[in-house]
VOBA-1610 file (N, C-alpha, C; in pm, whole numbers, padded with zeros to 5 digits, always signed):
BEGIN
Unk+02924-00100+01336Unk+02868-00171+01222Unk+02718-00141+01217Unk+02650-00085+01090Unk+02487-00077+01097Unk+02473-00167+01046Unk+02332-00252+01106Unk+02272-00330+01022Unk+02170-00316+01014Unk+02062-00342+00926Unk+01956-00231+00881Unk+01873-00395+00842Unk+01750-00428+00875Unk+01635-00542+00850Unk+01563-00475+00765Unk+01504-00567+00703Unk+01415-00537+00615Unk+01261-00642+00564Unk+01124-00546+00548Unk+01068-00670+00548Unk+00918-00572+00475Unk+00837-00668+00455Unk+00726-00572+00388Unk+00604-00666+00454Unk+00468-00554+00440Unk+00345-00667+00490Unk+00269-00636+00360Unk+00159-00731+00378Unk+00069-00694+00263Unk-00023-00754+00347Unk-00171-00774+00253Unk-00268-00809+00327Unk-00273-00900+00169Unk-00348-01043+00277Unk-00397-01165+00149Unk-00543-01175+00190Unk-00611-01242+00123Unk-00766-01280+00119Unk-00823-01391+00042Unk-00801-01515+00165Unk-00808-01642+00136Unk-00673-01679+00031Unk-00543-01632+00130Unk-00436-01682+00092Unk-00400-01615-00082Unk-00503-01509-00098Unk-00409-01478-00233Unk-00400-01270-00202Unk-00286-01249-00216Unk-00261-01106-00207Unk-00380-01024-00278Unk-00376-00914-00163Unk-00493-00791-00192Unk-00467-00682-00223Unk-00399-00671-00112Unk-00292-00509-00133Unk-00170-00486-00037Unk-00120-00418-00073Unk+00022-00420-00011Unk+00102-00241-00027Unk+00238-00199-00043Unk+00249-00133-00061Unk+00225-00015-00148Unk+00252-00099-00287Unk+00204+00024-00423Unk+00048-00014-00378Unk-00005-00081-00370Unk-00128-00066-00339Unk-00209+00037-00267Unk-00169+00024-00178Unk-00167+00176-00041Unk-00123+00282-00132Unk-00034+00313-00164Unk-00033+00428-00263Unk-00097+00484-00353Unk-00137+00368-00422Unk-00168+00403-00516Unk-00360+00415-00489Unk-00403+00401-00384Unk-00548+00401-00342Unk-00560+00550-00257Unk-00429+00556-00231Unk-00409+00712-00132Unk-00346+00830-00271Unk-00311+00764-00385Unk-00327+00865-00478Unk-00488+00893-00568Unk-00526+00790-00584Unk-00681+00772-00641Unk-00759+00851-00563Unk-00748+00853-00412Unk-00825+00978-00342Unk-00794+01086-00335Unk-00661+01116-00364Unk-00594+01244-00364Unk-00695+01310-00506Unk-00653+01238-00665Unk-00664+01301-00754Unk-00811+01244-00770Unk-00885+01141-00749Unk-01030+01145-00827Unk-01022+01040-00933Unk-00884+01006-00962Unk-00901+00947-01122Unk-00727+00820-01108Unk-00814+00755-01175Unk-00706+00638-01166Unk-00581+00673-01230Unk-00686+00741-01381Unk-00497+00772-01464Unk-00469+00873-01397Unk-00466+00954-01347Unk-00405+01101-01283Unk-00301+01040-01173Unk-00378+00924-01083Unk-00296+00811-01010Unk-00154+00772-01052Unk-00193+00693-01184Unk-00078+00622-01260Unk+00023+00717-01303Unk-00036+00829-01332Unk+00077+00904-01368Unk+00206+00929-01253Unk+00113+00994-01181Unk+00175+01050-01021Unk+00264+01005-00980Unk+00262+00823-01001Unk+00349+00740-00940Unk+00427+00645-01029Unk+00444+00692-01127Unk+00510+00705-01307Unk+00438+00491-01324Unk+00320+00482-01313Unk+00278+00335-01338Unk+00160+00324-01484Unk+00170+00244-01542Unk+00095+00229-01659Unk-00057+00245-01597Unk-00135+00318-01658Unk-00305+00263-01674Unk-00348+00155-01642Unk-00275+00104-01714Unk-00321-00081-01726Unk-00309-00122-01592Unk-00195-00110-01543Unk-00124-00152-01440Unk-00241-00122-01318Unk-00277+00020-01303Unk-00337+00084-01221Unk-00466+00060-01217Unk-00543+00022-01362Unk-00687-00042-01340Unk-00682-00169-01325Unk-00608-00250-01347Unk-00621-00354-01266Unk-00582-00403-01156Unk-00470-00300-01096Unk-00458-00309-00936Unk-00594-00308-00912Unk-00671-00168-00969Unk-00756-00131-00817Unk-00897-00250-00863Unk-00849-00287-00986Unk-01033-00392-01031Unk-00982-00528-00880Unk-00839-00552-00850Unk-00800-00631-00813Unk-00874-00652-00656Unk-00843-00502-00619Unk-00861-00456-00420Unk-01072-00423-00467Unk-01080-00407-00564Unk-01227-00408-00573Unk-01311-00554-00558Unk-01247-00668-00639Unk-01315-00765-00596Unk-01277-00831-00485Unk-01129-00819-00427Unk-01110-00873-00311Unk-01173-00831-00181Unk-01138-00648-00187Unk-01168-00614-00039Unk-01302-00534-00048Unk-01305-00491-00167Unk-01425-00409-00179Unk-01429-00269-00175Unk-01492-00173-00170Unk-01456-00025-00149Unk-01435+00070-00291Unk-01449+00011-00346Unk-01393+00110-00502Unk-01442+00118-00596Unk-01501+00261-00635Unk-01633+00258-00717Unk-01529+00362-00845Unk-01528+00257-00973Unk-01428+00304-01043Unk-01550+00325-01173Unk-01507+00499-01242Unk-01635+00491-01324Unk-01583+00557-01460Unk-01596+00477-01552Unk-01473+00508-01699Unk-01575+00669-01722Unk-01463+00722-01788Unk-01570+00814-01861Unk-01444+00959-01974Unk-01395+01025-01866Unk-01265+01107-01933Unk-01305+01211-01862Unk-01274+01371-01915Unk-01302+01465-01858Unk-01421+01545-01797Unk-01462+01545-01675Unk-01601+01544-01624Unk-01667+01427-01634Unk-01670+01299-01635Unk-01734+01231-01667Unk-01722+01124-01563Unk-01598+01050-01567Unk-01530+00937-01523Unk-01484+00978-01354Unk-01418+00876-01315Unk-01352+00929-01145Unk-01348+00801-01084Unk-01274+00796-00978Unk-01281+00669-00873Unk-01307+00730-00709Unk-01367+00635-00664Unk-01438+00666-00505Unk-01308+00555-00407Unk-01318+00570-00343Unk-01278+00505-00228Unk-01368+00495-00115Unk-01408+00362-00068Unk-01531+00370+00012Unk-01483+00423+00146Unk-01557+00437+00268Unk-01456+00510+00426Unk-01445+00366+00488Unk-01494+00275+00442Unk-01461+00140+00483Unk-01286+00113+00403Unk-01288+00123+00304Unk-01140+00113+00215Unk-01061+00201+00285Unk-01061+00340+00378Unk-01017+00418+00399Unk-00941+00405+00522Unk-00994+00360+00607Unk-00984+00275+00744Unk-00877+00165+00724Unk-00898+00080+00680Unk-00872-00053+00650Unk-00678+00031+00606Unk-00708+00117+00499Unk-00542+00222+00459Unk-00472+00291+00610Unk-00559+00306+00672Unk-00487+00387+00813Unk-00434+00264+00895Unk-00511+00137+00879Unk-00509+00024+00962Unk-00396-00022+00934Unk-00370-00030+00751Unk-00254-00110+00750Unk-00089+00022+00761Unk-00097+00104+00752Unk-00020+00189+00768Unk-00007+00222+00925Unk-00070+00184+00994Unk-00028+00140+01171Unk+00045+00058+01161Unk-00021-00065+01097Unk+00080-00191+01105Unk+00197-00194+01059Unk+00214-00084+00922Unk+00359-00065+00895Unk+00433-00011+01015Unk+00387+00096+01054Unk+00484+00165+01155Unk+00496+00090+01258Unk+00464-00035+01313Unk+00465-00094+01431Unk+00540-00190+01405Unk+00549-00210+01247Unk+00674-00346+01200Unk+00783-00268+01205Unk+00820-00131+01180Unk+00932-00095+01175Unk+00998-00044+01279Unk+00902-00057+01387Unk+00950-00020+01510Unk+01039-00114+01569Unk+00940-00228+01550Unk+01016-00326+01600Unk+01117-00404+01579Unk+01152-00361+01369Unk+01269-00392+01341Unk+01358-00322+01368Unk+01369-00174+01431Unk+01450-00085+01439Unk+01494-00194+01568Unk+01408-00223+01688Unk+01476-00234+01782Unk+01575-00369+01785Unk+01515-00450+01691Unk+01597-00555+01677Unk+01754-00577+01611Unk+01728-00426+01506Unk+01896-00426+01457Unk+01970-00356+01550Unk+01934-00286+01623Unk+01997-00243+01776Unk+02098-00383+01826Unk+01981-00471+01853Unk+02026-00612+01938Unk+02102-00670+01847Unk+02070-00687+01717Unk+02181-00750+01599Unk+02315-00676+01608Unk+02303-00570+01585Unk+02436-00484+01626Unk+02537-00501+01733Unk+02459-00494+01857Unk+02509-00506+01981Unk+02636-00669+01986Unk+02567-00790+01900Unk+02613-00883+01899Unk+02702-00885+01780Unk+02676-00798+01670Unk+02820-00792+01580Unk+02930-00749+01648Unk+02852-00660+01715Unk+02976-00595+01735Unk+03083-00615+01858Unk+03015-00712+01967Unk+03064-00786+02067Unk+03169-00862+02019Unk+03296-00868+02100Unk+03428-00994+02095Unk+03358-01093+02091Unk+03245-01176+02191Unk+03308-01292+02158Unk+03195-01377+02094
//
């Protein structure tokens, strides 16, 4: 029998969410491409959606220097403080899933036991 856990982290700030998964993505696509919409596209999400994620992780955590403009003009920064903080929480993913791996092991072990 597999049984497979499941669970997500995010980060809050003063109890109200900051960033979390699409978040991480979508801040690790903004550095990839330079530009928020190039972002939104990438990861098939509205504009809208995407400037106000990142206006969101801008006033919460800080790090993100978002500058309207269009071709040559405009772009988004990611500070190396914002950058850190993305490696930090992407440890913490892999260390949650480690440990859920080992636990559906032990869930298993007991499904699958007689008694």
């Amino acid at each position: 029998m597999r049984v497979k856990l499941r669970g997500k982290i995010w980060i809050e700030v003063e109890g109200k969410p900051a960033l979390g998964k699409g978040g991480i993505m979508l801040l690790k696509e903004v550095e990839r491409t330079g530009s928020i919409a190039a972002a939104a596209r990438e990861l098939g999400m509205s504009y809208k959606f995407a400037w106000e994620y990142m206006k969101r992780i801008e006033f919460t955590l800080g790090g993100v220097e978002m500058r309207k403009g269009g071709a040559g003009r405009g772009g988004s920064i990611i500070s190396p403080r914002l950058k850190r903080l993305i490696e930090l929480y992407e440890e913490a993913q892999r260390e949650v899933e480690e440990v859920m791996l080992k636990y559906e092991e032990r869930f298993e072990r007991i499904l699958e036991s007689s008694e």
